[in-house]
N, C-alpha and C positions, 0 to 999 in steps of 0.2 A: 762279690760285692760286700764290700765291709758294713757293719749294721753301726750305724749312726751313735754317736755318744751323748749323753743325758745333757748337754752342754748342747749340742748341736740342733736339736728339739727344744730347746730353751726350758727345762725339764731340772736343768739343777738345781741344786738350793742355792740360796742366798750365801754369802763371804764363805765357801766353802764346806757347809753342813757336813759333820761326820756321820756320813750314812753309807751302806752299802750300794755299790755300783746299783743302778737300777737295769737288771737283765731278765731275762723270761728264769732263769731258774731261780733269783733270789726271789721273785713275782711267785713261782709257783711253792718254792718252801715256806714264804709268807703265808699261805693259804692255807698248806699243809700244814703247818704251825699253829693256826687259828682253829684248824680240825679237831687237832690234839688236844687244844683245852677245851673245846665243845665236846669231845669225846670221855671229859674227865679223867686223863691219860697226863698231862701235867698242868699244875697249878695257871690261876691268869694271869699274865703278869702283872698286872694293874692293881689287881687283890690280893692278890696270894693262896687265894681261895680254889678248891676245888669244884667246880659244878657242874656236871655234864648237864649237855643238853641236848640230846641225839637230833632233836629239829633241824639247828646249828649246823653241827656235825653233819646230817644227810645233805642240808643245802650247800657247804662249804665242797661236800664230798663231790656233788652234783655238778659246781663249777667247774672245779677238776677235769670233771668229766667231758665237760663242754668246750673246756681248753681244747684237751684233746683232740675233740673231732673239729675243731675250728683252723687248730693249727697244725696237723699230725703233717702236712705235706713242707709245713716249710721249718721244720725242726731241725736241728742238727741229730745224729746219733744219742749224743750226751744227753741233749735235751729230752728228746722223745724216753731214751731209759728211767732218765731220773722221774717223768711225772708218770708211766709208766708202775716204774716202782713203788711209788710215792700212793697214786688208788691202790693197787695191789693190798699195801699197809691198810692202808685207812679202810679200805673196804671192809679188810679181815677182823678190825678193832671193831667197826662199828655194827657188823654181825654178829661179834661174840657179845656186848653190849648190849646190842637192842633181843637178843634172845631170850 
């Protein structure tokens, strides 16, 4: 079954938004991404600032996590590796971190 396009869910933007395809793995590096500056691990992009904030970071971690066991059965390989990998990271950062 082919999965649906952002167009199809009436989900796209307006005269053709330049944005990245909306898929569960740009949805999950979104996330990880958002980690990473909660983590104090890179700047925010809206600031430029660095500011951990491990609260952030453990909630964002925790989504993740929730993905995961919400959706582990209908992932493809790719998918399931990348968010897989993706806590793996984040976990690691945010133990060394909050130590």
């Amino acid at each position: 079954m082919a999965s649906p396009d952002s167009s199809a869910c009436g989900c796209g933007g307006p005269g053709g938004t330049l944005m990245p395809e909306a898929t569960f793995s740009t949805f999950v590096l979104s996330l990880a991404s958002s980690a990473m500056v909660h983590l104090g691990e890179v700047p925010d992009p809206g600031t430029g600032q660095v500011q951990p904030d491990l609260t952030l970071a453990k909630h964002t971690i925790d989504v993740l996590c929730m993905l995961k066991c919400k959706t582990g059965k209908g992932l493809d390989p790719d998918e399931k590796k990348l968010l897989e990998d993706l806590l793996y990271e984040l976990r690691l950062k945010y133990v060394a971190k909050s130590a």
